[in-house]
N, C-alpha and C positions, 0 to 999 in steps of 0.2 A: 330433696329436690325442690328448687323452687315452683312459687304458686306461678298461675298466671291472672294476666289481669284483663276482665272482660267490662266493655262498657255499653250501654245500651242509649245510643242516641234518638234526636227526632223533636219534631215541633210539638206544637201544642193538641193536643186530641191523638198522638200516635197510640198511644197505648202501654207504654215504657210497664206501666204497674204492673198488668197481668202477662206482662212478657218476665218481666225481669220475675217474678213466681214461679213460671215455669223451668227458666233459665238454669235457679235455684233449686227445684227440684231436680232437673237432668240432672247435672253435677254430683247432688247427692245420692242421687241412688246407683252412680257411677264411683261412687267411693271417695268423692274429693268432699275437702274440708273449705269450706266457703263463708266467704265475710263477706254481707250484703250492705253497701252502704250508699250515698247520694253527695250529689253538688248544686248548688251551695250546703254545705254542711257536712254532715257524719263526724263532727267532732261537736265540744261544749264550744269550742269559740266559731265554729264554720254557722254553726246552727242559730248563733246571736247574729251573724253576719248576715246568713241568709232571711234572717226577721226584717233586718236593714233593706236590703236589696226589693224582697216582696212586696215589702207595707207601700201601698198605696199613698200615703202621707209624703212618700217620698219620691213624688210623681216629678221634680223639677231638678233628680239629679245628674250632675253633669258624668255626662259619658265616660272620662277618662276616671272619674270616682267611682263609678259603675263595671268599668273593669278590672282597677287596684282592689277594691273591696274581695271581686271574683276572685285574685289571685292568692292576695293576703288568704281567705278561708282555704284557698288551696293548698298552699303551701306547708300548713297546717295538719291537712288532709293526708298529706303525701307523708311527711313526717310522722307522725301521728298513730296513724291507722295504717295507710296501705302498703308503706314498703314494708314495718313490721311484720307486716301477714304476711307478703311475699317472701318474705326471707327464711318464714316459716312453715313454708309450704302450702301454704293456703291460698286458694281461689279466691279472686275479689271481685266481687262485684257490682258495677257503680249505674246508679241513673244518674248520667250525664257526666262529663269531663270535658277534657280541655277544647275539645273538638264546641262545645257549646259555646266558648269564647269567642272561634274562630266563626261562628254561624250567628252570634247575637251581637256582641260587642263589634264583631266584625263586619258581616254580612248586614248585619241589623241597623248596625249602630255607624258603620261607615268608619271605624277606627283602623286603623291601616299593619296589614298584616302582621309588617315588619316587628312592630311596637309588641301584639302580643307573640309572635314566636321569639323575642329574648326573653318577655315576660315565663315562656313556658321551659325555656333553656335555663332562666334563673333560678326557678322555682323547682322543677324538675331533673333536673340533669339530664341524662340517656332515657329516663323511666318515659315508658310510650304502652299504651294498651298492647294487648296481644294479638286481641281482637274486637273492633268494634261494631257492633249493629245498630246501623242507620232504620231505622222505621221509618221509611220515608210515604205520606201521605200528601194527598191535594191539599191544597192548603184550606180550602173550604169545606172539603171534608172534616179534619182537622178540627176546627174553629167551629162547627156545627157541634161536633163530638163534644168537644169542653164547655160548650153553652147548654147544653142539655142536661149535661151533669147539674145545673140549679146551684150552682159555688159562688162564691162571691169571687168575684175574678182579683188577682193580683195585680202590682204594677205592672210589669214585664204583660202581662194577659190581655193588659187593658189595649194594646198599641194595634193598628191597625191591621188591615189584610197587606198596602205594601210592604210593609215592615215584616209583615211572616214570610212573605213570598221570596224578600230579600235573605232571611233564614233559609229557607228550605235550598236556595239555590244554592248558598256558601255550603253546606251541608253537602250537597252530592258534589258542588266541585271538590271539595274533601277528600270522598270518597273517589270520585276520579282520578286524581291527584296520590293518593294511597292506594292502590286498590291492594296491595300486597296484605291487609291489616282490617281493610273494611270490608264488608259483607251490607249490600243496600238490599230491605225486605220489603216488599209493598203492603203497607200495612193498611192500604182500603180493603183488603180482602178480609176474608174472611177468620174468626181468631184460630180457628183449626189450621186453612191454609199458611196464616205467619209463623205458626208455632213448629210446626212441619219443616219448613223452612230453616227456622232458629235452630231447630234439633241440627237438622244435617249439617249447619254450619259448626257447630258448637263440636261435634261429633267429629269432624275434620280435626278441632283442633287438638280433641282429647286424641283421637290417634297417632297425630305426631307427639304429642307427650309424650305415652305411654315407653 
C-alpha cells in the first residue's frame, strides 16, 4: 500500500519542530513506517541550496532566483526521497512544501500564482500532500517566539512584519481554497491544546487508510 504524505506548514515562530515530533511519534506507534524530512532540503543538493537561500549574504536576491532555486531543491526532493518512500509504503513527513511557495514567493514576494502552479505541475506532476497542517499563529506572536529563541536570524527571517502578514494570509487562503487536504491549528494556543488537535486530524487520516 502506498505511504501517505503529511506536511506541516506555518510562519515563523509556529512551532513546526515540536509538532512535526510528535506527528512522528503518533504515526509510529500506530505501526507506519515514516521518513521525516524538510524544504528547502532533505537531499545533498536541496541542503547546499537551502545554505543559498538562508545565508544572509544573499540579502539582494532576485525574487524569481529565489523561487527557481525553491523548485530546483524540490524537484530533487520529490525524486529523490519522497516519492521512493511513497511507493514503498512509507509515511513522509515534511516541514514545509509547496504550499511555502505559494505563501512566501507568493504571498510574500508578490510573484504571481500562475508562474509557481506550472512551476509545481512541472516539478511534481499529480503528487500533492495528503494532508497538510497549517499552524497558523498572529504574526506577532510568531515573530516574538523566534526572537527569543536568541538565533541568529536568516535571510528569509530578516524581512519584516508586512511581509509575514502577507505569508500568513496566502497561507490560509490556501487552506480556504483546499479545505479538502488542509487542517488550519491555532497554534497560539497552548503545545498540549495543538497537539491534541494534530492528533485528531492525523487520526482521521489513518482511519480512512486503514
Amino acid at each position: 500500500m502506498r505511504g501517505k504524505f503529511i506536511v506541516l506548514e506555518g510562519g515563523e515562530g509556529a512551532g513546526k519542530s515540536s509538532n512535526l515530533n510528535a506527528l512522528q511519534d503518533l504515526l509510529e506507534a500506530r505501526g507506519c513506517r515514516v521518513l521525516r524530512t524538510r524544504e528547502p532540503g532533505g537531499t545533498p543538493l536541496g541542503e547546499a541550496v537551502r545554505g543559498l537561500l538562508l545565508d544572509p549574504v544573499h540579502a539582494g536576491m532576485e525574487v524569481k532566483a529565489e523561487l527557481l532555486l525553491m523548485f530546483a531543491a524540490r524537484a530533487q526532493h520529490v525524486a529523490q526521497v519522497i516519492r521512493p518512500a511513497l511507493d514503498e509504503g512509507v509515511w513522509v513527513i515534511s516541514d514545509r512544501f509547496t504550499s511555502s511557495s505559494y505563501a512566501y514567493q507568493g504571498g510574500g514576494r508578490g510573484l504571481p500564482r500562475e508562474a509557481i502552479g506550472w512551476l509545481e505541475t512541472f516539478v511534481q506532476d499529480d503528487l500533492r500532500p495528503d494532508l497538510t497542517l497549517l499552524l497558523d499563529t498572529p504574526v506577532d506572536v510568531g515573530l516574538e517566539r523566534m526572537r527569543s529563541r536568541g538565533e541568529p536570524e536568516d535571510r528569509i527571517e530578516r524581512e519584516g512584519r508586512p511581509f509575514f502578514e502577507r505569508v500568513r494570509a496566502a497561507f490560509l487562503a490556501q487552506a480556504e481554497a483546499h479545505a479538502e487536504r488542509f487542517k488550519v491549528l491555532d497554534a497560539s494556543r497552548g503545545i498540549e491544546q495543538v497537539q491534541a488537535a494534530l492528533r485528531q486530524s492525523v487520526e482521521t487520516l489513518l482511519a480512512r487508510s486503514s
